[in-house]
C-alpha positions, -999 to 999 in steps of 0.1 A, spaced: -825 -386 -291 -820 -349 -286 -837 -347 -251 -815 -377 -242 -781 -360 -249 -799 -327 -235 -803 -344 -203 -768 -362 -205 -754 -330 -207 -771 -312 -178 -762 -343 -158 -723 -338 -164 -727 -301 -161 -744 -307 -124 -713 -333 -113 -691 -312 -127 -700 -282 -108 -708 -302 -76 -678 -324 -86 -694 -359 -76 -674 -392 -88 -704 -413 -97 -702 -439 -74 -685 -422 -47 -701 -419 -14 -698 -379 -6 -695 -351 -32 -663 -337 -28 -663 -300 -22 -661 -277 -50 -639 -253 -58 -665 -235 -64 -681 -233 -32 -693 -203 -12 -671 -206 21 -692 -192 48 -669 -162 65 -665 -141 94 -648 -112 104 -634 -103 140 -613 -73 148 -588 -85 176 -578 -50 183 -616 -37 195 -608 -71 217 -579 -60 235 -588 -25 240 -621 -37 250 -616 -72 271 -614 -68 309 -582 -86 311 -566 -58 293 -584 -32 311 -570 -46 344 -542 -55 328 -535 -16 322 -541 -5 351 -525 -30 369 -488 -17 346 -498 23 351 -494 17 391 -465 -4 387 -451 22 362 -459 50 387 -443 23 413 -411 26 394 -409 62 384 -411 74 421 -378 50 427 -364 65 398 -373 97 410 -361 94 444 -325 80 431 -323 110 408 -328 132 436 -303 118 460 -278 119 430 -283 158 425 -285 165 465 -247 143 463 -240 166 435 -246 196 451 -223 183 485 -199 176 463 -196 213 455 -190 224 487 -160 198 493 -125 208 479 -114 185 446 -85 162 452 -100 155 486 -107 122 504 -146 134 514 -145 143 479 -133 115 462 -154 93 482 -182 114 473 -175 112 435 -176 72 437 -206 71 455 -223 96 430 -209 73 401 -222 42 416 -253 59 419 -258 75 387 -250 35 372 -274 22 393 -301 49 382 -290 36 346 -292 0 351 -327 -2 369 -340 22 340 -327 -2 313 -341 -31 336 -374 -20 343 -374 -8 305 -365 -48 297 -391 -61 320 -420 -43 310 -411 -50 278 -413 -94 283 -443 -88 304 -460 -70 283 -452 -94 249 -465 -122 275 -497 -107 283 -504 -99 246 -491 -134 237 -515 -152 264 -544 -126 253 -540 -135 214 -542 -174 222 -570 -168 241 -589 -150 210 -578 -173 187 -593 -201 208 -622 -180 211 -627 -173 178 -628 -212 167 -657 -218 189 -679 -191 181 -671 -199 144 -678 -235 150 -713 -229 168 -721 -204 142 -708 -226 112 -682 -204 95 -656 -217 74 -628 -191 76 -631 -159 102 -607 -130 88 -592 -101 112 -612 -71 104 -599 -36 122 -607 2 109 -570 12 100 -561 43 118 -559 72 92 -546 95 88 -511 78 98 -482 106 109 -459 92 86 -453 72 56 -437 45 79 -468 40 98 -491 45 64 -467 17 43 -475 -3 80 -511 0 83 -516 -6 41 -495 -38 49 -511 -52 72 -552 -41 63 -560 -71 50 -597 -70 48 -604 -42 30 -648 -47 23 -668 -74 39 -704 -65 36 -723 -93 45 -700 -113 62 -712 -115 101 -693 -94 130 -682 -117 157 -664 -96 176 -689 -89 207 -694 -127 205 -656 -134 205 -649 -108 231 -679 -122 257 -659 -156 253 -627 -141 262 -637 -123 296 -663 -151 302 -630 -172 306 -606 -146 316 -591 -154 351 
């Protein structure tokens, strides 16, 4: 009668912990289960993927591009400056050379704050497109390699300048051991250039 209520109870323990409804087709998963889990660190990714490589070199030529017509603007404004010297105030050549210094100097303006504007978009659509792309990426190496969750996993950057940037980085240093838990970043990153256009 004892070993009979012995194995009752080891029974219930075991559905319990594998949390099976007699009868039931599947065992439900436990709470209690080991997930298997990944790490990836998107940032090795985008410094290391060939899209961003071109990507940067592509913006430092088009920044150069801009800076010279910057530049070159700036220049004619002080060489209009300097004629403008030599004319007497109150003068027709002079006031004419005034408003065409003015217009100049808020064009200068207006293309800075433009070019400022459009690197800015292009650059939040190329890190946009680039994240989509890892996070697609990510799923199917998970998938092939059967993980159940995949965390972002980056070295912080210590020491930080400031307490801004160190209250950032503690913020947002989420994994913070994961011995044992595979790397697919090299995987992750293959898939994105594999695919890059």
């Amino acid at each position: 009668m004892k070993s009979k209520l012995t194995v009752l109870v080891v029974c219930a323990t075991i559905l319990t912990l594998v949390n099976v409804t007699p009868g039931a087709d599947k065992p439900a998963v436990s709470e209690g289960k080991c997930l298997k889990i990944g790490v990836v660190s998107v940032r090795k990714i985008f410094a290391d993927c060939r899209r961003n490589v071109k990507y940067r070199q592509d913006l430092s030529a088009e920044r150069d591009k801009m800076a010279a017509e910057l530049e070159k603007l700036s220049k004619e404004i002080d060489a209009d400056k300097a004629s403008l010297k030599t004319l007497k105030q109150g003068s027709t050549d002079y006031t004419a050379m005034m408003k065409e210094i003015l217009e100049k100097q808020g064009k200068l303006q207006a293309l800075q704050e433009f070019y400022k504007r459009q690197m800015d978009i292009r650059e939040s659509q190329v890190i946009e497109n680039l994240f989509k792309d890892v996070l697609k990426a990510t799923a199917e190496v998970a998938k092939t390699k059967g993980l159940d969750l995949v965390l972002e996993r980056s070295e912080p950057d210590l020491p930080a300048s400031n307490s801004n940037e160190l209250t950032l980085t503690i913020s947002t240093h989420k994994v913070l051991y994961d011995a044992g838990c595979p790397d697919i970043t090299d995987e992750v990153l293959a898939k994105v250039d594999a695919n890059s256009p």
